[in-house]
C-alpha positions in Angstrom: 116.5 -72.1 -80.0 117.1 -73.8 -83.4 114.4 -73.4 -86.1 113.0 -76.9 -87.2 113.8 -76.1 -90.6 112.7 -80.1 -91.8 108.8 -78.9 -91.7 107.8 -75.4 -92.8 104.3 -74.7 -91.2 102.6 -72.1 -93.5 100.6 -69.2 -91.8 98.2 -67.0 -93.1 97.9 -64.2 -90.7 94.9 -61.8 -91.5 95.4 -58.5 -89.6 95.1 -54.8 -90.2 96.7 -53.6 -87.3 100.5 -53.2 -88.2 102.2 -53.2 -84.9 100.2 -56.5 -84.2 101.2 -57.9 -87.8 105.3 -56.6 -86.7 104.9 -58.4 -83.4 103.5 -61.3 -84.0 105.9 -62.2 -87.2 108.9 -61.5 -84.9 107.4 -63.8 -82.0 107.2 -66.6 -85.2 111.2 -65.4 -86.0 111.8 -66.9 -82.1 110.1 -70.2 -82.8 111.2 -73.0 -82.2 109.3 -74.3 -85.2 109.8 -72.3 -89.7 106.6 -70.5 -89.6 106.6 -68.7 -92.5 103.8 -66.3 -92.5 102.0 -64.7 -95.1 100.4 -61.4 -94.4 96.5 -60.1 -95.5 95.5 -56.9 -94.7 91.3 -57.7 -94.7 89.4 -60.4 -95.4 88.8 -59.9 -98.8 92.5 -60.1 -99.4 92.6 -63.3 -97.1 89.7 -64.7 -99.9 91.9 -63.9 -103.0 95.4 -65.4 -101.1 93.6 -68.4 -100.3 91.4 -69.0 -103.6 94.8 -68.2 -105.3 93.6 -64.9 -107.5 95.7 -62.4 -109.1 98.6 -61.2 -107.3 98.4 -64.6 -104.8 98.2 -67.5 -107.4 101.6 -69.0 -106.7 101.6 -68.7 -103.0 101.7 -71.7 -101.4 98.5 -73.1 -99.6 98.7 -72.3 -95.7 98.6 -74.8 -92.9 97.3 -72.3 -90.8 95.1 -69.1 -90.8 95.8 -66.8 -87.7 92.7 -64.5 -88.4 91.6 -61.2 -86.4 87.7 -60.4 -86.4 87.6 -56.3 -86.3 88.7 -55.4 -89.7 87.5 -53.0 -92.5 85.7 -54.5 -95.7 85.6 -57.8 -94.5 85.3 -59.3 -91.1 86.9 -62.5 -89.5 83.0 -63.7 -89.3 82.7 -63.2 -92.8 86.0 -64.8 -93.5 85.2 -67.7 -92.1 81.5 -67.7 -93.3 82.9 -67.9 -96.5 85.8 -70.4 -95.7 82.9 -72.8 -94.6 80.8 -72.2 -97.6 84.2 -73.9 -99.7 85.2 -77.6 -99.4 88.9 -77.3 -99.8 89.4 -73.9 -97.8 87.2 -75.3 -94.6 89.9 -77.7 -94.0 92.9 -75.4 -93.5 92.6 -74.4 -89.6 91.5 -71.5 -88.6 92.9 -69.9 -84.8 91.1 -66.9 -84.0 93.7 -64.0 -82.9 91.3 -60.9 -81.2 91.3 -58.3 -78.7 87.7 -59.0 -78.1 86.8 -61.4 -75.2 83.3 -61.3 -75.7 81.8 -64.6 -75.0 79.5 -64.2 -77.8 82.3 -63.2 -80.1 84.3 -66.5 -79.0 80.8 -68.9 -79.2 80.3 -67.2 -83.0 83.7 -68.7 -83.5 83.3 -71.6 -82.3 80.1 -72.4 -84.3 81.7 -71.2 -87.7 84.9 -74.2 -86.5 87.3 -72.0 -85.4 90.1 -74.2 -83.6 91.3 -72.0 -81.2 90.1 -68.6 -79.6 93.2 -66.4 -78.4 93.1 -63.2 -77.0 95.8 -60.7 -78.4 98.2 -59.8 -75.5 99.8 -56.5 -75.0 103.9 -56.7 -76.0 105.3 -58.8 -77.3 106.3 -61.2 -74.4 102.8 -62.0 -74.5 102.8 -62.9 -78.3 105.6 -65.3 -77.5 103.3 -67.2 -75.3 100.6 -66.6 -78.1 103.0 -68.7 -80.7 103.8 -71.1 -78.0 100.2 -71.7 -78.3 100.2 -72.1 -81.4 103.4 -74.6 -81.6 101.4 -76.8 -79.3 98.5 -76.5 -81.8 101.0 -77.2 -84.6 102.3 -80.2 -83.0 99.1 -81.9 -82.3 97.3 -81.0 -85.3 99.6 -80.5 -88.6 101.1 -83.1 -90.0 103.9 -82.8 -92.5 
């Protein structure tokens, strides 16, 4: 299909994992929405792309935040511990993109306003329907 090209929808994916981070960028490429995505390797990298510091201060501000829990330095629960903690960043989205399908992982996630819980898939057929997801998300939730 035919990328939407009228409304980029900015993503900040924070993963560590780089065959997840390869995948999941290519499954944005077949969208039928412009994701551009943005890439942090922990969460303290997340921090400094979204407060704008040092190497991040002209990226633009992302629609979206596509965030994975098990990292090193700083987890997705800190991330979005802190994410609450500012007025501005607790309003960009935040979609939860784990292996872990612990109930009390996805209630945590919940409580810290997570918007959506999604379990990573295995291939990337699976991420497809991932950003399908997402799309759907996008389309009832971001607004140009």
């Amino acid at each position: 299909m035919e990328a939407n090209k009228a409304q980029v929808i900015n993503v900040l994916m924070v993963d560590d994992n780089p065959d997840d981070i390869e995948l999941t960028i290519e499954a944005f490429r077949e969208s039928k929405k412009y994701f551009k995505v943005n890439v942090a390797q922990n969460g303290e990298e997340a921090l400094n792309f979204l407060r704008k510091r040092g190497e991040f201060k002209n990226r633009a501000n992302p629609d979206l935040l596509l965030l994975d829990l098990n990292m090193p330095r700083m987890n997705g629960f800190e991330v979005l511990e802190e994410i609450n903690k500012d007025r501005i960043l607790k309003g960009i989205p935040v979609i939860i993109f784990s292996i872990s399908q612990n109930p009390a992982d996805m209630e945590r996630a919940k409580t810290l306003n997570a918007k959506l819980y999604l379990v990573k898939p295995v291939g990337i057929e699976g991420i497809v329907n991932v950003v399908r997801t997402i799309e759907t998300f996008v389309d009832n939730n971001i607004t140009a």
